[in-house]
N, C-alpha and C positions, 0 to 999 in steps of 0.2 A: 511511298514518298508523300509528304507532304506540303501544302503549299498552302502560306497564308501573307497575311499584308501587317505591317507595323507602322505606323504613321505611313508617309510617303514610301515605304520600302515595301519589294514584293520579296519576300525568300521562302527559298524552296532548300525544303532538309532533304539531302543526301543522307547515304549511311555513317560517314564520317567528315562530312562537313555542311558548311550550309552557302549555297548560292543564293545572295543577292543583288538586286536590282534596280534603276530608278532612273527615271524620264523624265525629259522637259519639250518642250515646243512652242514655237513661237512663229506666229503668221503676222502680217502686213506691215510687218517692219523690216526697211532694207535700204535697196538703193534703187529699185523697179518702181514705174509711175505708177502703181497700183498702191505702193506701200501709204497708210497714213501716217509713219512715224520716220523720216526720211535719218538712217544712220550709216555710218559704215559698216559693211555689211559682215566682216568679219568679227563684230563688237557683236552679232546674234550669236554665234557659236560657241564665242568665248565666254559670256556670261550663262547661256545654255550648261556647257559642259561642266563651268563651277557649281553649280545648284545641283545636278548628279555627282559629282566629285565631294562635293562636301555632306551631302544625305550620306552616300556610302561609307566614309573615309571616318566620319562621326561615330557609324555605329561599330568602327575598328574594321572594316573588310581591306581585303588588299585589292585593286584594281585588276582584272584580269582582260578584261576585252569593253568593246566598244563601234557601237555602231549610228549611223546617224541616215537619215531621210531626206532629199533635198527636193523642192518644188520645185526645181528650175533648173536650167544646164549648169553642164561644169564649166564651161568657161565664158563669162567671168565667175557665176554665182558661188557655182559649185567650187573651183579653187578659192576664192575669199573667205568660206565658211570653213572649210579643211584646214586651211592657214589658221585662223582663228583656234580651232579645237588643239592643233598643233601647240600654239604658243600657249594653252591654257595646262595641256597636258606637262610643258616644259616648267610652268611656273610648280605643277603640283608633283613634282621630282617622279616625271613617269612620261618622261617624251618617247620613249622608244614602244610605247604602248602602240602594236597595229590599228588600224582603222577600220575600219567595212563600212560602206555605207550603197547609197543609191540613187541618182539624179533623173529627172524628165526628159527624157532626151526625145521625145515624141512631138510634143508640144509646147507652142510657146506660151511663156506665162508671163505676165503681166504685174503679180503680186509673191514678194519673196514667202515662202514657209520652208522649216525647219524642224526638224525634229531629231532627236537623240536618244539614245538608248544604252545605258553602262551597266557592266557585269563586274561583280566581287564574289569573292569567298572569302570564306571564313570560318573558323573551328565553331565557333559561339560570335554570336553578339554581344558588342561590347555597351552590354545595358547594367546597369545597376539598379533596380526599382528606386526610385524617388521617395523620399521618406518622410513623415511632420519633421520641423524643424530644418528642413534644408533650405538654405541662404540661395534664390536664383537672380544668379548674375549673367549681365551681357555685355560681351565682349564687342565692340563696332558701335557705331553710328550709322543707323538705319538712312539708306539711301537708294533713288530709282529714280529713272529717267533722268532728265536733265541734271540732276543735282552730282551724278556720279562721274568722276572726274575716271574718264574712259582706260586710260593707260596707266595702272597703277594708282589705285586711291589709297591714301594710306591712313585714313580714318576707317575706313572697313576693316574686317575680320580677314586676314590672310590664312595661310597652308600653314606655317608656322605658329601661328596662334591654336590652332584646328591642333595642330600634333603635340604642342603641349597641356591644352584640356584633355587629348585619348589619353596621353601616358601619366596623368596622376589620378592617384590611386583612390585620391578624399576627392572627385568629381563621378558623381555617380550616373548620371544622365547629358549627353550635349543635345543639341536643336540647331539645326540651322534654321533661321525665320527668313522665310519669302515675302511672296504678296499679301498675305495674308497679318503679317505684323507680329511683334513681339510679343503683345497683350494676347492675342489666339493662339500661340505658340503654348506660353504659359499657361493660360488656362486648359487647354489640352493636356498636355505632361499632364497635369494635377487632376484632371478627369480618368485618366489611365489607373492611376492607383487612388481614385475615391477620395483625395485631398484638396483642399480648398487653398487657393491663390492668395495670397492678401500684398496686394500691391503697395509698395512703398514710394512718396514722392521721387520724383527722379526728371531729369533733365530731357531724357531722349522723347521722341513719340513714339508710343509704342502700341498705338494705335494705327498711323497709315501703314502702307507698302514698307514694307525690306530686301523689295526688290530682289535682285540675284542672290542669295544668300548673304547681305551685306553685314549680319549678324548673326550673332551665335547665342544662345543663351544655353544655361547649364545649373543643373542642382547638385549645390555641392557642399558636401559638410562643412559646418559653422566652424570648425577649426582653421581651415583652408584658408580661407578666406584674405587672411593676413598676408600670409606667403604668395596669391594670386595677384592679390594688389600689389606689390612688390614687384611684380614680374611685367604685367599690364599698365601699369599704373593708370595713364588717362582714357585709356581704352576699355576699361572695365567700370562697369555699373549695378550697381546691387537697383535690380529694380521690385526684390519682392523676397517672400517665406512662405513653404508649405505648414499648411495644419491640419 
């Protein structure tokens, strides 16, 4: 058996398939006097479980299990964050997905954390090496913290979006970008297969945070491109080419 890591993804090869993996966590944000970022507290698990749902879902895995960590009691903490995973699993057509997780139930705590854990399989990963000449566009408008309109933004990169970059066939790499930003994103991809980035003016910043996965970028053959915008339209940004 083997086991290795691919960007944010841990997968382990089976004989005839491959389990993969991926995590998120988040401490001192909540609804506890300890927090310094004071949110509703089911808005941690919900944006938690998108940033594992869309790594996994990206590289084509099917969702199979799911487990999460909680610094604090179940009730209130621990049911606010449950609720949250709940409605985030509903939006990504996989509500009846069971749960496992595990609360503090010893001690009181003071500062909410959080932590998650998603399991996939899958036959193959759904990668296509990156190639010179592919057109990388991004789907959303990078957004975190305050700017992310909590319940439904619809300037970000939705499951719908996500499932129509897996199923065409001229997209050969997707990304979801975190904190880390579009620009790191991209340059990454393009250090993987030994090709250089060349950024194209463009609108977004693609430099801060991308927060919960609020975007998507993807290399994808120069043909495409036309039919994607078509589909996308203002949601889609060519912000670069491999060479």
């Amino acid at each position: 058996m083997k086991t290795y890591q691919y960007r944010d993804l841990s997968v382990i090869e089976l004989p005839d398939s491959l389990l993969v993996t991926a995590c998120d966590s988040s401490g001192g944000v909540g609804e506890k006097p300890g927090d310094e970022l004071c949110v509703a507290t089911k808005y941690i698990s919900i944006f938690a479980a998108r940033v594992c749902l869309f790594e996994l879902l990206a590289c084509g895995a099917q969702i199979i299990g799911l487990s999460n960590t909680i610094v604090g009691e179940m009730h209130p903490t621990g049911e606010a964050l449950i609720k949250g995973i709940r409605e985030e699993l509903e939006r990504a057509g996989i509500g009846d997905l069971p749960i496992n997780g595990s609360t503090e139930e010893n001690f009181k705590t003071s500062m909410t954390g959080f932590g998650i854990f998603v399991l996939g399989m899958a036959n193959r990963l759904r990668i296509t090496p990156s190639v010179s000449a592919d057109v990388v566009i991004c789907i959303g408008k990078p957004k975190y913290g305050s700017a992310l309109i909590l319940d439904g933004d619809p300037e970000i990169a939705n499951y719908q979006d996500l499932k129509t970059l897996v199923k065409n066939p001229a997209i050969n790499e997707i990304v979801p970008c975190g904190s880390k930003g579009i620009l790191y994103e991209a340059n990454t991809l393009a250090n993987i297969y030994r090709l250089q980035f060349e950024q194209l003016p463009n609108d977004l910043n693609v430099v801060d945070s991308s927060g919960p996965a609020t975007t998507v970028i993807a290399s994808i053959k120069p043909s495409a491109l036309s039919g994607l915008a078509a589909i996308f339209k203002d949601k889609l940004t060519i912000i670069g080419y491999f060479r």
